[in-house]
C-alpha positions, -999 to 999 in steps of 0.1 A, spaced: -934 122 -549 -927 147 -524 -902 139 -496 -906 156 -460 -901 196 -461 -916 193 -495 -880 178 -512 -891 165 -547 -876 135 -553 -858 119 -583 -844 84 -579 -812 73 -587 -812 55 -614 -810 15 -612 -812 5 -653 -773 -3 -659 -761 29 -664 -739 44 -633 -753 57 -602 -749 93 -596 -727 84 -566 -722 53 -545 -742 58 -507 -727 30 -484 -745 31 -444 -728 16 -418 -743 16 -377 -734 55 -372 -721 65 -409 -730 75 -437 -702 73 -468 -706 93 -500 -680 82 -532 -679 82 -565 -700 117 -570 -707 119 -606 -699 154 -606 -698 188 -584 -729 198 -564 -744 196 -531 -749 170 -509 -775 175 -478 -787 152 -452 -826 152 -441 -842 138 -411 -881 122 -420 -891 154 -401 -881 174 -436 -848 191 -412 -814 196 -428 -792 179 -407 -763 187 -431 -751 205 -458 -719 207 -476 -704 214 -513 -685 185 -529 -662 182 -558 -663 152 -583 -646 120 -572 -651 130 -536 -654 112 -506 -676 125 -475 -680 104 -443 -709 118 -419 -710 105 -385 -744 105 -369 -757 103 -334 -789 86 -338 -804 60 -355 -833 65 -377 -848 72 -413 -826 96 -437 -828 110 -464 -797 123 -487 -802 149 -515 -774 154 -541 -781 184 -568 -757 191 -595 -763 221 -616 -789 201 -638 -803 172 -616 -815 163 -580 -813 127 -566 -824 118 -533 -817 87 -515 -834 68 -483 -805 56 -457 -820 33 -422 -792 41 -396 -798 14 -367 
């Protein structure tokens, strides 16, 4: 599956074994813990726009507050994977 702005997409895994990070969405946030490991974490709009982009360290903790409501979507790559998650802000 492509996501928009031709993202490929690799789902977090949901089989028992832990998630690459935790993604908690709130009315205007968007909270990033538990990052399996160092990478980079972006934020897409469904037009395929970066929104956000920022380097993060393992164990680290990232609050993004946004304007608007809408469809997301959050890309983390490390040096060997890429996960991408949808968030609905409302």
């Amino acid at each position: 599956n492509l996501l928009p702005g031709s993202v490929e997409e690799t789902n977090v895994p949901r089989d028992g074994r832990s998630d690459p990070f935790s993604l908690l969405v709130n009315r205007k946030t968007i909270t990033f813990k538990n990052l399996c490991s160092d990478g980079i974490v972006s934020l897409y709009d469904v037009a395929g726009r970066c929104m956000r982009k920022t380097s993060v360290k393992k164990n680290q903790n990232i609050v993004w507050l946004l304007r608007g409501s809408g469809i997301y979507f959050v890309r983390f790559e490390t040096e060997t994977k890429l996960f991408t998650e949808k968030a609905v802000l409302f």
